[in-house]
C-alpha positions as CSV (number, residue, x, y, z in Angstrom):
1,X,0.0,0.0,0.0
2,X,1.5,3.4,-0.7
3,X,2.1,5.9,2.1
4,X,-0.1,8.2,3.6
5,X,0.0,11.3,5.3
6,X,-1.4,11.6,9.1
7,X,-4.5,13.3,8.1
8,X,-5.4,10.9,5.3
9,X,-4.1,7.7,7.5
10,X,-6.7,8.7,10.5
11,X,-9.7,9.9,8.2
12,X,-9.6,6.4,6.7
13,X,-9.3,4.6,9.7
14,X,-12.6,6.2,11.1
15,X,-13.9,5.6,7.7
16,X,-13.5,2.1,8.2
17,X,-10.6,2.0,5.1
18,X,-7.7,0.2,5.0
19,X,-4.4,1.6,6.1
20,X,-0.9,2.0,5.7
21,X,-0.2,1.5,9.1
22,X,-2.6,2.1,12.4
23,X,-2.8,6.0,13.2
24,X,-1.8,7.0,16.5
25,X,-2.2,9.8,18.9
26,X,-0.7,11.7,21.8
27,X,-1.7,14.8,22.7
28,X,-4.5,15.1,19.9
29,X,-7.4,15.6,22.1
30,X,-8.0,16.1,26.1
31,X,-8.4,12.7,26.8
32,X,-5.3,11.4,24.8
33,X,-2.8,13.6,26.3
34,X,-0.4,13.5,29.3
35,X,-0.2,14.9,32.8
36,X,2.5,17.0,33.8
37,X,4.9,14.9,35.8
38,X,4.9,12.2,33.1
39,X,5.1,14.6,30.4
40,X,8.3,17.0,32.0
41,X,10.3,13.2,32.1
42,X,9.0,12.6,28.3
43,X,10.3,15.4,27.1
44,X,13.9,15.2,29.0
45,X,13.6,11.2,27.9
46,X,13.6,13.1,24.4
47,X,16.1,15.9,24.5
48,X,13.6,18.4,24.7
49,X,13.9,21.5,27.4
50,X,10.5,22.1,28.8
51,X,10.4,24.7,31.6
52,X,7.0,25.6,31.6
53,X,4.2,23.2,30.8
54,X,0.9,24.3,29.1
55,X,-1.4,23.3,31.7
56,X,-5.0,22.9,29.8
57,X,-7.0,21.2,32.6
58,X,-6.0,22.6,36.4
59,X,-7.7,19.5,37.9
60,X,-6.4,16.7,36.2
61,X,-3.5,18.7,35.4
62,X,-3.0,17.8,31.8
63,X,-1.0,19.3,29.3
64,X,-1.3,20.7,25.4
65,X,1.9,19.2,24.3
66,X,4.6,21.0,22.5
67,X,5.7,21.3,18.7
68,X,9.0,20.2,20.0
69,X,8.0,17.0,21.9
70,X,5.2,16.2,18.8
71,X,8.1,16.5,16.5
72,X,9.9,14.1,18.2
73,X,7.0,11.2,18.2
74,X,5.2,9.5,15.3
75,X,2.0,10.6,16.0
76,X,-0.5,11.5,13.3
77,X,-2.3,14.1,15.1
78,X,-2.4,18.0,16.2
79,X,-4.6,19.9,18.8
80,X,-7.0,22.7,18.1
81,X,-7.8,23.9,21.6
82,X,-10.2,26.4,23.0
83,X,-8.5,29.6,24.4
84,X,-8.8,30.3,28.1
85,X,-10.9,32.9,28.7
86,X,-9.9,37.0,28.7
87,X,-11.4,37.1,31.9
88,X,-11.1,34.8,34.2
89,X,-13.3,33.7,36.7
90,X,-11.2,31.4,38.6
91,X,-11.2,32.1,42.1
92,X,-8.0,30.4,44.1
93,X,-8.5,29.9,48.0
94,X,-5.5,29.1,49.2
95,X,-2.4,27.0,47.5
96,X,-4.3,23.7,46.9
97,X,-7.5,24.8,47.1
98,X,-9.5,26.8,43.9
99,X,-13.2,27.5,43.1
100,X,-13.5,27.5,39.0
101,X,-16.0,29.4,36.5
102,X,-19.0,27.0,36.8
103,X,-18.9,27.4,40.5
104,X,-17.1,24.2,41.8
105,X,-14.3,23.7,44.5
106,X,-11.4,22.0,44.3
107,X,-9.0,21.3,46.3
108,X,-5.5,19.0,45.5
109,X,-4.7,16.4,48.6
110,X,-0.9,16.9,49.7
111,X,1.1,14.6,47.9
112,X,-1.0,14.6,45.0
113,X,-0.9,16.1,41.8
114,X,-4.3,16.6,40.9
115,X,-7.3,18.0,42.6
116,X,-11.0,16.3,43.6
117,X,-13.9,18.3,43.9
118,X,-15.2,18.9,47.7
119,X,-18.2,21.2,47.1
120,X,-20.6,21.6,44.4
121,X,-22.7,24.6,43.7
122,X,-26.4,23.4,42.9
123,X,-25.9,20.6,45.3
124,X,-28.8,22.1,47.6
125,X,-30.5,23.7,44.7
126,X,-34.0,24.4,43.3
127,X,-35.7,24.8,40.2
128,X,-35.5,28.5,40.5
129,X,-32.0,28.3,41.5
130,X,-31.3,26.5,38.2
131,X,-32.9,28.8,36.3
132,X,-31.1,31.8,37.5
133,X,-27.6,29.8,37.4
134,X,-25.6,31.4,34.6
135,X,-22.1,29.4,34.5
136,X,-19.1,30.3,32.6
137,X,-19.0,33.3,30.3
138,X,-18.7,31.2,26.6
139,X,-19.4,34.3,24.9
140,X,-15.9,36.5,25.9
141,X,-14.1,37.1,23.1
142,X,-11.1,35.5,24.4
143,X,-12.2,32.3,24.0
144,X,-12.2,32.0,20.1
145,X,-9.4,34.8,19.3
146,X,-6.9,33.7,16.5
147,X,-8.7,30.6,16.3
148,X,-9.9,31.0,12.6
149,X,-6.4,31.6,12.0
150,X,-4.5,28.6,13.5
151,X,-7.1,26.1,12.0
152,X,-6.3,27.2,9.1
153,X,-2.7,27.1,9.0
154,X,-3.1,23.4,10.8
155,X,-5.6,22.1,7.4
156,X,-3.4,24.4,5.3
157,X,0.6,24.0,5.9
158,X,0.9,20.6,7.7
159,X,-1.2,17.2,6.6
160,X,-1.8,15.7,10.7
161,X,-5.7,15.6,11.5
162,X,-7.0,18.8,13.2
163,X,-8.5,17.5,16.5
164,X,-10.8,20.1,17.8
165,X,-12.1,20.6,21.4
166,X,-13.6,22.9,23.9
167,X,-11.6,21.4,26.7
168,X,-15.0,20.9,28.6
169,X,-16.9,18.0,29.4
170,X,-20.2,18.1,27.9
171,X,-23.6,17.4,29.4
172,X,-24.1,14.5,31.8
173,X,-20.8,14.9,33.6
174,X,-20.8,18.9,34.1
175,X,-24.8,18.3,35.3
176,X,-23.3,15.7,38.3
177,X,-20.1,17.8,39.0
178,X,-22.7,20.5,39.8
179,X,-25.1,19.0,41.8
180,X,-23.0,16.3,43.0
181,X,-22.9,12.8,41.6
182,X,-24.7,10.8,43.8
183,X,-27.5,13.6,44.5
184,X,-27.8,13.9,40.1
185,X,-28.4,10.5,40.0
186,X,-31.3,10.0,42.6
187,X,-32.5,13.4,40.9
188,X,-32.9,11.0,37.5
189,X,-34.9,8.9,39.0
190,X,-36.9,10.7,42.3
191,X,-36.8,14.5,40.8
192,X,-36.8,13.9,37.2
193,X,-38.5,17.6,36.0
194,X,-35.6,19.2,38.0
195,X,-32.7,16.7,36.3
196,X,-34.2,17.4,32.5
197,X,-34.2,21.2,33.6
198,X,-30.5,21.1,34.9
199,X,-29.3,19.0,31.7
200,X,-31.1,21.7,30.0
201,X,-29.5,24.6,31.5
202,X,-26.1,23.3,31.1
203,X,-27.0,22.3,27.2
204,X,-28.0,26.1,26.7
205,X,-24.4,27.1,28.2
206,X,-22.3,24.1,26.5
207,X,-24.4,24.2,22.5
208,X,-23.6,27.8,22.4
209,X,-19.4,27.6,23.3
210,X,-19.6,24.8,20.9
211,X,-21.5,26.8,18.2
212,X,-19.1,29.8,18.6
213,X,-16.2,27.5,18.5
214,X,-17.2,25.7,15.4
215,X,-18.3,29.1,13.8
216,X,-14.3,29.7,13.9
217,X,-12.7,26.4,13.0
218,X,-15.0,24.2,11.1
219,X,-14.3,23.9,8.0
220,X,-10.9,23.4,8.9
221,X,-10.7,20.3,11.5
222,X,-11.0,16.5,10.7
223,X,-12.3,15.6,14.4
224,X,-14.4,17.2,16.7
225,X,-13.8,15.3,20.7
226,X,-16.7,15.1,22.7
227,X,-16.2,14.1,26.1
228,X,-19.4,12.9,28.5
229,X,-18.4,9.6,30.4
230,X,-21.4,7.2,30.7
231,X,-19.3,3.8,32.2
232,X,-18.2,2.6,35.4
233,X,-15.6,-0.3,35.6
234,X,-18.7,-3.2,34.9
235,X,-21.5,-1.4,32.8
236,X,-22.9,1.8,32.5
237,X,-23.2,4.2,35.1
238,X,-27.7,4.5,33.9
239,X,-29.8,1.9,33.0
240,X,-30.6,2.1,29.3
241,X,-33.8,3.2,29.6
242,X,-32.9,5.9,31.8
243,X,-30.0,7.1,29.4
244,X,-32.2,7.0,26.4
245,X,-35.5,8.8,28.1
246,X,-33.1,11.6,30.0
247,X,-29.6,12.0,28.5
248,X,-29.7,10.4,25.0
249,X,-32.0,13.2,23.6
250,X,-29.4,15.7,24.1
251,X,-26.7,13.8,23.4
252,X,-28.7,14.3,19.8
253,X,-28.6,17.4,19.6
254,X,-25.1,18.0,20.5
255,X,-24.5,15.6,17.2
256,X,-26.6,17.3,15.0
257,X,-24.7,20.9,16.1
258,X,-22.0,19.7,15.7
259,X,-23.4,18.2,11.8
260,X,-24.7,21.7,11.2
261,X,-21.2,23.4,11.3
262,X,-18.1,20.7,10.0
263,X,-18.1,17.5,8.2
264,X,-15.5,16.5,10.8
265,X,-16.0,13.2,12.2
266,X,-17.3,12.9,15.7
267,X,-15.3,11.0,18.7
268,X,-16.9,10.5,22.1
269,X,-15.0,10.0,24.8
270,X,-16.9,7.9,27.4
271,X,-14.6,5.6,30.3
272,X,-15.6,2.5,31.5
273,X,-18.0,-0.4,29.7
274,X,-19.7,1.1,27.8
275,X,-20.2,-1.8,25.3
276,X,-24.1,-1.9,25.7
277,X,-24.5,1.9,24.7
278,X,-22.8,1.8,21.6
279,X,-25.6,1.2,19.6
280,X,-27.1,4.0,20.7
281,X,-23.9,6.1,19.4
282,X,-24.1,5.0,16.5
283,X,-27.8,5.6,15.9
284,X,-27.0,9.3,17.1
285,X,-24.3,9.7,14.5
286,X,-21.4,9.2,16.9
287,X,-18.0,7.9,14.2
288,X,-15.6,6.8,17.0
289,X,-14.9,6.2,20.7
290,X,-12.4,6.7,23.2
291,X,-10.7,5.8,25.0
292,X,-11.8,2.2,24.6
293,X,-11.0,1.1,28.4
294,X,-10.0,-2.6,27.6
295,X,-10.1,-3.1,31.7
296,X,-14.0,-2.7,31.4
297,X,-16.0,-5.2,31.5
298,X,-17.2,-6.0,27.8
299,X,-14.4,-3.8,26.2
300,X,-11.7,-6.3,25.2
301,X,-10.9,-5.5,21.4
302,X,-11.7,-8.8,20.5
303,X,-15.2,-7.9,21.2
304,X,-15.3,-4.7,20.2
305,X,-14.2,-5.5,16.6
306,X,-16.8,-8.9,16.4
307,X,-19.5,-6.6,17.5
308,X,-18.9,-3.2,15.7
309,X,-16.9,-3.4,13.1
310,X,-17.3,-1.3,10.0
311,X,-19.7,0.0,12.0
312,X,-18.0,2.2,15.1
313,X,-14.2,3.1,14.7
314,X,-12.6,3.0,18.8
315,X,-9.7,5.4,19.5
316,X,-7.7,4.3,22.7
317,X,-7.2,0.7,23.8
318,X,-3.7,0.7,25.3
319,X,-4.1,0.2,29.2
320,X,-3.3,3.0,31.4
321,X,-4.3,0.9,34.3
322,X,-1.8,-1.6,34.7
323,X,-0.1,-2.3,31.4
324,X,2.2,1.5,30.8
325,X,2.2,2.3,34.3
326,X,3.5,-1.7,36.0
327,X,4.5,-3.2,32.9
328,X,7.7,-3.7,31.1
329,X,8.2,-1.7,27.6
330,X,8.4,-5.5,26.3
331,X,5.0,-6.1,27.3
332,X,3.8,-3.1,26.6
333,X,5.3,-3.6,22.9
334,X,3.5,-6.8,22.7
335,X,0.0,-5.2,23.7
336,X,0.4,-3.3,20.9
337,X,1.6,-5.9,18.6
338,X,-2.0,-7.8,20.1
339,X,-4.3,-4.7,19.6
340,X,-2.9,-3.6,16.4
341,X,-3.6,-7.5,15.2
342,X,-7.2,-7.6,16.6
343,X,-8.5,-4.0,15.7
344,X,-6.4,-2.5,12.3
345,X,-7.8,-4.8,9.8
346,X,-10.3,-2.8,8.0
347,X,-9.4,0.1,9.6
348,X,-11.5,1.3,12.7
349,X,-9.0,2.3,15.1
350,X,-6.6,4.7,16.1
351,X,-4.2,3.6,18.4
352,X,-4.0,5.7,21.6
353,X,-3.2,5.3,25.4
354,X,-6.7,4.6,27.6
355,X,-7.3,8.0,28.7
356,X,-4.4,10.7,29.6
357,X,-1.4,9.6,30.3
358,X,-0.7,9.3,34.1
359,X,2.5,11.0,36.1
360,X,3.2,6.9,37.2
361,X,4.2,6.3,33.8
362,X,7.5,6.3,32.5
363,X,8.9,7.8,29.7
364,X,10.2,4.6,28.1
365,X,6.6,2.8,28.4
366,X,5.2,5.9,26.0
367,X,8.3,5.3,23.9
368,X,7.9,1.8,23.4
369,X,3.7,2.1,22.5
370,X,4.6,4.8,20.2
371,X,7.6,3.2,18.2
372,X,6.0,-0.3,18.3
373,X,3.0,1.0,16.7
374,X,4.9,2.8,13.6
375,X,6.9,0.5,12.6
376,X,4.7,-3.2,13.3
377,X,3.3,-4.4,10.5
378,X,1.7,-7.4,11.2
């Protein structure tokens, strides 16, 4: 087969095409990059001098990677981030402890890296209280500034696929990190006028940054990342009655915005098993997801591929539980060797770590994923 360029090698993988080798990414998207520990001892693995990370996520600490680092790897993608805002409505307490823009607290446990959230701001909440909640500013100017502009030189002078985010999860998880997990979910079932009206509030705030994002970049990016996790370790976190009646209808529209403004493919990033929803993304137009957590329950690629394939494309699939953390970079050479063997026929995959890439790994376990996937051709 002839070579291809990154962008051409990833659009026909999620177009269930042949390949000339499986695509792969770090750093592409929010849920495929690296935390900052792991990703300082990457880049000095590498040669590169990085003083000063680009932290895009304070509470899981997680990085936009450099040119310098990309350069270096054989990866086949290229971020297209939301700016921060102009203004910024992040609020620190003290030295570990910081409120952000939607209202929740965080604060980071000593000897930790990142942060868990201790108090959430509709958590004793009523209708009205919903009503009048306004959220983050998604209409400050900062936000989308130069964006036009660096989507296009990314679709124009290099040939990796443009993977475009808003850095924000979407619309089930942001609803529980306000109200509070455990009190969102009881509100599905015991309160549900009060759950559809918070889902609703937060799609208001979340359809609009995405509209004004993808009124700047896109006709320029090849994959819009959607993140809105749905899956514990053994199934889904809602029955699927109770994910199609309350969260699946806006889960539609976010697809079909998304369908009114690029022709980009759509990835969901959703943990856990997730196995018996995926029907319902592809009946909402979903082309690919991540992070294809093969410690699940149901998620093995073996299974994915018997049950989807030509069907649903996956993105992910290399543990981040066990596997690049624990294991050697010989076993973690022969993972790929096994995934690449199970899930690149066809196409339908792009190889990726299972979600971000913890500060527990080390340098020569990424190095070994990413340099056994290039060059194996099975």
């Amino acid at each position: 087969m002839a070579s291809m360029t990154p962008r051409q090698r990833v659009l026909a993988a999620l177009n269930h095409q042949e390949v000339d080798r499986v695509p792969i990414d770090l750093g592409g998207t929010p849920n495929s990059t690296i935390c900052t520990g792991a990703y300082l001892r990457l880049a000095e693995f590498l040669g590169v001098p990085i003083t000063s990370p680009k932290v895009i996520n304070l509470a899981f600490e997680i990085v936009e990677m450099d040119e310098a680092v990309l350069r270096l790897l054989p990866v086949d993608t290229r971020p297209l981030f939301i700016n921060p805002p102009a203004r910024s409505r992040t609020r620190w307490l003290d030295e570990s402890t910081f409120v952000d823009e939607w209202g929740i607290t965080y604060r980071r446990p000593a000897g930790w890296p990142q942060f868990d959230m201790i108090a959430h701001p509709l958590a004793e909440a009523t209708l009205a209280d919903v009503e009048r909640f306004e959220g983050p500013d998604v209409e400050d100017e900062g936000r989308y500034a130069g964006l036009r502009e660096k989507a296009r030189q990314l679709h124009e002078d290099t040939d990796y696929a443009v993977c475009a985010s808003t850095l924000d999860t979407t619309l089930f998880d942001r609803a529980c990190w306000l109200r509070g997990t455990a009190r969102f979910l009881m509100d599905l079932l015991l309160d549900p006028s009060f759950a559809l009206a918070l889902l609703e509030k937060v799609a208001q705030i979340q359809f609009r940054r995405l509209e004004r994002f993808l009124q700047e970049v896109g006709p320029y990016v090849d994959v819009v990342m959607v993140s809105d996790d749905m899956g514990i370790q053994t199934g889904p976190l809602l029955s699927l009655e109770l994910y199609r009646k309350m969260v699946k209808p806006f889960h539609r529209r976010y697809m079909e915005l998304i369908r009114r403004w690029t022709d980009a493919k759509i990835v969901v990033h959703a943990c856990g098993s997730i196995v018996d929803l995926v029907e319902d993304y592809i009946e909402i137009g979903v082309d690919a997801l991540n992070p294809m957590q093969v410690s699940a329950a149901g998620m093995s690629p073996e299974n994915l591929k018997a049950r989807f394939a030509g069907r649903m494309a996956f993105w992910g699939g290399i543990d981040t539980q066990r596997l690049l953390p624990r294991g050697t970079p010989e076993e973690v050479r022969a993972a790929v060797r096994h995934t690449i063997d199970v899930m690149n026929h066809s196409g339908g995959y792009v190889l990726a770590a299972v979600h971000n890439i913890q500060d527990d790994v080390p340098p020569e376990n990424i190095w070994a994923m990413l340099d056994e996937a290039a060059h194996y051709r099975p």
